[in-house]
C-alpha positions in Angstrom: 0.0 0.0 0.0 2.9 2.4 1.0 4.3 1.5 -2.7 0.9 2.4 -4.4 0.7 5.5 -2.1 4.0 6.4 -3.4 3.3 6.1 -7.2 0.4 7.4 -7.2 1.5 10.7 -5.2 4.6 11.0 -7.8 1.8 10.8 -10.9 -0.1 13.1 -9.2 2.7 15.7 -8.9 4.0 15.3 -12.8 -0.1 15.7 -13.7 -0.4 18.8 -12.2 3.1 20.5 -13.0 2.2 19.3 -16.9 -1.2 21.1 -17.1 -2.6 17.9 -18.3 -6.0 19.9 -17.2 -5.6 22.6 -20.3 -8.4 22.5 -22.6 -6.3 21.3 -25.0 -6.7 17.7 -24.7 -4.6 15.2 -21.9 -1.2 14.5 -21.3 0.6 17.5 -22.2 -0.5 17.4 -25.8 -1.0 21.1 -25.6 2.5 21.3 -23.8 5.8 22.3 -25.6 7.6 18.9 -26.1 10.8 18.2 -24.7 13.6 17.2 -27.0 15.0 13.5 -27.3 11.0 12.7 -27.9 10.5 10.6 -31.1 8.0 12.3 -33.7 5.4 10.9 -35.8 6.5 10.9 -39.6 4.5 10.2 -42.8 4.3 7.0 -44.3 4.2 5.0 -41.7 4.8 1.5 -41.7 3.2 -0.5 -38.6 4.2 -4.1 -37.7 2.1 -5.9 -35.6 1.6 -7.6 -32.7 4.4 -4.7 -31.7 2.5 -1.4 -32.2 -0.5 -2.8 -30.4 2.0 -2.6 -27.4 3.5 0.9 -25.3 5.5 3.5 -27.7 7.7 4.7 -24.6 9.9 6.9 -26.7 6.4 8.9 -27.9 4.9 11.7 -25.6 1.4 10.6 -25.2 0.0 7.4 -26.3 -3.8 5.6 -24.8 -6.0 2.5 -26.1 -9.5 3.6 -26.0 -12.7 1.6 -26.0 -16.4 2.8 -26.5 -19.3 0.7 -26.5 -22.7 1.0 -27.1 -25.4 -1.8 -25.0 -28.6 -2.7 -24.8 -29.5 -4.6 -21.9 -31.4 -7.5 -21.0 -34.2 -5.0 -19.1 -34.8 -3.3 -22.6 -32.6 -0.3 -21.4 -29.5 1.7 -23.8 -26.0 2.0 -22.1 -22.6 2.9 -22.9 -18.9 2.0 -21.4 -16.0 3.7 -22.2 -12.3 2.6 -20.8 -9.6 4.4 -21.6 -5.5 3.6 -20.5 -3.4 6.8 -21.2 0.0 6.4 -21.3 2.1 9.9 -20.9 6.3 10.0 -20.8 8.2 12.4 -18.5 11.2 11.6 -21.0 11.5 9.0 -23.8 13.1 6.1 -21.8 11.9 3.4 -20.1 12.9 1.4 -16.7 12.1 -1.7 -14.7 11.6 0.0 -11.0 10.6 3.7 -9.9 13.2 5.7 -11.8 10.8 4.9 -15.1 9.7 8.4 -16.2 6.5 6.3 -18.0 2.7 7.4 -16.3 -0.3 5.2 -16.8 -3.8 6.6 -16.2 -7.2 4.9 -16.1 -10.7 6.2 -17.2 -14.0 4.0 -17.2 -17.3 5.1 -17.7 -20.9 4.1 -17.7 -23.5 5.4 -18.6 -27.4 4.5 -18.4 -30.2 7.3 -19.5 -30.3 8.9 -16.3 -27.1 8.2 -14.4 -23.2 8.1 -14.9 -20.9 6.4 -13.0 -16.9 7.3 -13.7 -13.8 5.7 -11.9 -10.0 6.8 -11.9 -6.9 5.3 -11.0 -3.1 6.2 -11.8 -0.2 4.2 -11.7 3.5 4.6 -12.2 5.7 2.6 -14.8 8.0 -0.2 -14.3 6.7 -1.6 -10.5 4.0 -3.9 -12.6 1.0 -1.4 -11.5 -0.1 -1.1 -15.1 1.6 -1.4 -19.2 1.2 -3.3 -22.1 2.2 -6.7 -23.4 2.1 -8.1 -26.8 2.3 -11.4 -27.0 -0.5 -12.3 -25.8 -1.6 -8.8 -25.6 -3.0 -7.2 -22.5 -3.5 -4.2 -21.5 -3.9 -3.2 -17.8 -3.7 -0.9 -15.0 -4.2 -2.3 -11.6 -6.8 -5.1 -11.8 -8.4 -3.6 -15.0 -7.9 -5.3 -18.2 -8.0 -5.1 -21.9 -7.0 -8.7 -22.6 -6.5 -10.8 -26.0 -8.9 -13.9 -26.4 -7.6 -14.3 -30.3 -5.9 -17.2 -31.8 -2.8 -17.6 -32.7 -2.7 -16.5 -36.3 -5.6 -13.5 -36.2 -5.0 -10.3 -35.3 -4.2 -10.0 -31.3 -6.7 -7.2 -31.3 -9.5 -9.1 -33.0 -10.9 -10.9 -29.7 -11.0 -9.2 -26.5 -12.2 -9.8 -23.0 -12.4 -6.2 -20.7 -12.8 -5.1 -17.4 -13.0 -2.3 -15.1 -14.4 -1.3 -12.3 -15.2 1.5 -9.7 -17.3 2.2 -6.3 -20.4 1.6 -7.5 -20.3 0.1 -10.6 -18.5 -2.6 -12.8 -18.4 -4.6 -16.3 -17.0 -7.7 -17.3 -17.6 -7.5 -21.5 -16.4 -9.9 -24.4 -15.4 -8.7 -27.3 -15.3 -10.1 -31.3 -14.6 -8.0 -34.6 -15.5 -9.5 -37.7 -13.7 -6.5 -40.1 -10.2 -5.4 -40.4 -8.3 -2.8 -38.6 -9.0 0.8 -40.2 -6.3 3.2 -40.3 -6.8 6.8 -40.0 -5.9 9.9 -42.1 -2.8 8.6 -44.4 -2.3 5.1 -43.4 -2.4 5.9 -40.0 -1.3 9.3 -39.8 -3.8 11.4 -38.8 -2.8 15.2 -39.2 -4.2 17.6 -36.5 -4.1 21.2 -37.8 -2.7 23.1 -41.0 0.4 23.4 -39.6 0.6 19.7 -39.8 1.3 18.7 -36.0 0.3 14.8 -36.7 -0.2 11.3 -34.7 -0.3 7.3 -35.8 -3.8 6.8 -35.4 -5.6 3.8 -36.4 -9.3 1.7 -35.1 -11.1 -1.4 -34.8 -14.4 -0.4 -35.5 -16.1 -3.9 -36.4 -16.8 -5.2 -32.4 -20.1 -7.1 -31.7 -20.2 -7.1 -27.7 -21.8 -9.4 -25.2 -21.4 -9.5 -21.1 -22.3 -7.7 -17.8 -23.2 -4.7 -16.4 -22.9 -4.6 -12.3 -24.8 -1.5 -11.2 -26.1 -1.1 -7.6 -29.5 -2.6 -8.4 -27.4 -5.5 -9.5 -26.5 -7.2 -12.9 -27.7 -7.0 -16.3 -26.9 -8.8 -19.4 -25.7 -6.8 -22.4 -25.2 -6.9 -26.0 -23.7 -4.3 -28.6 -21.2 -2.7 -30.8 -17.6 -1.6 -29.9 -14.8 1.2 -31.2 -11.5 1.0 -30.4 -9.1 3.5 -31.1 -5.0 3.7 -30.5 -2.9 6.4 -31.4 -0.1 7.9 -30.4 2.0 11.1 -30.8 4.9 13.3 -29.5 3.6 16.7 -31.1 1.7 19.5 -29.4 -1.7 20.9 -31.1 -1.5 24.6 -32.1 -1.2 27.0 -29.2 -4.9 28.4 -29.9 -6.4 25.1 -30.5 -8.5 25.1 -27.6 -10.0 21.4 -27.7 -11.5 18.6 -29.7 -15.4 17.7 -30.5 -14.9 13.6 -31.5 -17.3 11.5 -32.9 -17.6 6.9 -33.8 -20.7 6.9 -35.6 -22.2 3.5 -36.4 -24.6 4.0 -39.0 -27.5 1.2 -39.9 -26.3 0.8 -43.3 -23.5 -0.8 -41.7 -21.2 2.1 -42.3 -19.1 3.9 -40.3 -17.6 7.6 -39.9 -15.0 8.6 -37.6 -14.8 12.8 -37.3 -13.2 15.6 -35.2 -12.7 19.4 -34.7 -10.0 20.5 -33.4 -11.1 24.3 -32.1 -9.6 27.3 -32.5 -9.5 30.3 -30.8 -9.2 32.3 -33.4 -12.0 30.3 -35.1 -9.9 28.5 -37.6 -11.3 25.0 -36.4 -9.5 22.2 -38.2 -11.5 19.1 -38.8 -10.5 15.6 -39.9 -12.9 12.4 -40.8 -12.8 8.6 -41.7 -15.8 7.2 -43.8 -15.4 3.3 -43.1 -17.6 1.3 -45.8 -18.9 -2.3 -44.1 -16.1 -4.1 -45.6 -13.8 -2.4 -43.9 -12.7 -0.2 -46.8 -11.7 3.9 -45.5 -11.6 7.2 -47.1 -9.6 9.3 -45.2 -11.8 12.8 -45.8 -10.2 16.5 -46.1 -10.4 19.6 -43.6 -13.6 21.0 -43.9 -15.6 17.8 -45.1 -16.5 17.1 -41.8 -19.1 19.8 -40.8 -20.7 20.1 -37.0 -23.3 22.8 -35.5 -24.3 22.6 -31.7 -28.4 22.8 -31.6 -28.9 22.1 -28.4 -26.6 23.2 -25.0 -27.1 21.7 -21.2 -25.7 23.2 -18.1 -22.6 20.2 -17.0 -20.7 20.6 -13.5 -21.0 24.3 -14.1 -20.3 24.9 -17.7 -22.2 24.8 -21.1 -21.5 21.8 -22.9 -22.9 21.6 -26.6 -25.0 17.9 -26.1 -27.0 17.7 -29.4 -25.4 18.4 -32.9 -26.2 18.6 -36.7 -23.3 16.7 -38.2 -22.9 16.6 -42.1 -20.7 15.0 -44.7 -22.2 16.8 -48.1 -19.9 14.3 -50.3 -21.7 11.8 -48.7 -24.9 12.6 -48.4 -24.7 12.4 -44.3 -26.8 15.2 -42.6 -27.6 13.6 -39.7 -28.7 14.8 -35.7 -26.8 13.4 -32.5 -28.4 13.6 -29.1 -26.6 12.3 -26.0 -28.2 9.2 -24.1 -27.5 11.1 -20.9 -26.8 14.8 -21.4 -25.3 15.1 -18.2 -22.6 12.1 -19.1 -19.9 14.5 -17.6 -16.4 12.4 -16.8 -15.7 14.0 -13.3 -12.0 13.1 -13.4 -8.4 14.9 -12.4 -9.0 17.1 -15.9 -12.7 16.5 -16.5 -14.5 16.2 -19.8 -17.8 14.9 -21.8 -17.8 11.5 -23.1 -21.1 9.4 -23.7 -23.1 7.8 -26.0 -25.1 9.3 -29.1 -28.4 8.3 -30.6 -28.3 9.3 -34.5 -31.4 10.5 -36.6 -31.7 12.6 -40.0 -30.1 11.2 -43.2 -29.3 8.0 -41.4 -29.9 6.5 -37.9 -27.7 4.3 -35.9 -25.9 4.7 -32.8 -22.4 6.4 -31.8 -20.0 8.0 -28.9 -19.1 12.2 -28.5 -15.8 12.8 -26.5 -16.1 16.7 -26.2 -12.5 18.5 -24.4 -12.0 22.0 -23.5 -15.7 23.1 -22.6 -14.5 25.7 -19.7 
């Protein structure tokens, strides 16, 4: 206990003198970058099982997971769990000099409440990282853990955990399409200036497992979206946050989009239209197109919770409203992530991660 005490004190410390909190995203993202820091070039060429694992000599690196559920009681829900991974320097030890931080998120969400748990754990004392082979992902007893055989993709088959004080899941996961990659064959530029990270998704999860809520368990079924990237490069300094959307369509689609704000109102956007094969096209600044309709009062600030999204070159014009508006993630630097119901050009079902709403 004195061990964990310790870590999580020395994480704590680093957080706050980084300004993870900015509006600008987590993890120093918005931070000047320190040299000896590698930096994401074009072109990438990704080998795998390695570059499902840690990136240690990258900044800022997390594996992300969003689900939408419908349970056994005829009710919608969403889960989200999250492991950041943020680097003091770009070097990596087996004991507390390790200059590695791991942070957890995990969310979920029912129409009227949301339920949000945080841990944070220090590199190289086995309190949280990544393996490959077999891939699992963990921080404390929280897992992202491969259930895939031996010649598929480790990422293709998951089981994943998490819990928090009142609330936990236990989901299985099975993707029956290929990994997507985003932007440029996984490098996904972030503003005009052409600040960049590798960036790619498994969008293609069917879901089954439980819910434990404090009226007890329910069953569940759904989708999944699981995104990794990772970078070294800080967004503009007047980029203020990011408005990101998954968007399962019923046609069997898919659209990943974001805007990068600007202070200055020169809002950079980016976008992914996934066909159901698995085949993307990666779409240019300014295809992607969001309005705000509808604004709710959150922990003390106006968060935008209902949207017009549009894709003209795609004939997407489409309304998002939030399962829960109030789906507020009450963490160390809090933001809005929940899930989206989608009506308008097409219907389906989706997730909204919103940064930056001061």
């Amino acid at each position: 206990m004195k061990d964990r005490t310790v870590a999580v004190a020395a994480a704590l410390a680093w957080f706050s003198m980084a300004d993870l909190g900015s509006a600008q995203g987590f993890a120093g993202l918005g931070e000047t970058v320190e040299d000896g820091f590698t930096q994401p070039v074009p072109n990438p060429e990704f080998s795998f099982p390695a570059d499902h694992g840690a990136h240690p000599s990258y900044r800022i690196e997390w594996w992300y997971l969003t689900s939408n559920l419908t349970g056994s009681d005829g009710k919608d829900y969403g889960i989200q769990w999250t492991l950041f991974r943020s680097a003091l320097a770009p070097t990596q030890t087996d004991d507390w000099s390790s200059p590695q931080i791991w942070m957890g998120h995990a969310g979920l969400t029912t129409p009227d409440q949301h339920f949000v748990s945080e841990t944070l754990a220090r590199d190289g004392v086995g309190q949280a990282g990544v393996t490959t082979e077999p891939f699992l992902a963990f921080i404390d007893d929280w897992e992202m853990r491969s259930t895939a055989s031996q010649d598929a993709d480790a990422l293709s088959a998951l089981t994943l955990t998490a819990r928090g004080e009142d609330f936990s899941y236990a989901l299985e996961l099975q993707a029956d399409g290929p990994l997507v990659f985003q932007g440029d064959r996984g490098y996904s530029i972030k503003s005009e200036s052409g600040q960049a990270s590798y960036y790619y998704s498994q969008p293609f999860y069917t879901v089954s497992g439980t819910l434990t809520l404090p009226d007890g368990d329910v069953e569940v079924t759904g989708s999944a979206w699981l995104d990794r990237e990772w970078s070294s490069q800080p967004l503009e300094d007047d980029q203020t946050g990011w408005d990101w959307f998954s968007l399962h369509l019923d046609t069997d689609e898919r659209v990943m989009g974001f805007r990068l704000r600007s202070a200055t109102g020169n809002d950079f956007t980016a976008a992914t239209w996934i066909a159901p094969g698995g085949l993307a096209t990666a779409l240019p600044n300014g295809a992607f197109q969001i309005t705000p309709l509808t604004t709710t009062e959150v922990a003390g600030r106006g968060v935008p919770t209902a949207w017009r999204v549009q894709i003209p070159s795609r004939g997407l014009d489409i309304q998002t409203t939030a399962l829960n508006p109030r789906s507020w993630m009450e963490t160390l630097f809090p933001y809005w992530e929940g899930p989206i119901r989608l009506s308008g050009s097409h219907t389906g079902r989706g997730y909204l991660e919103m940064t930056g709403y001061e």
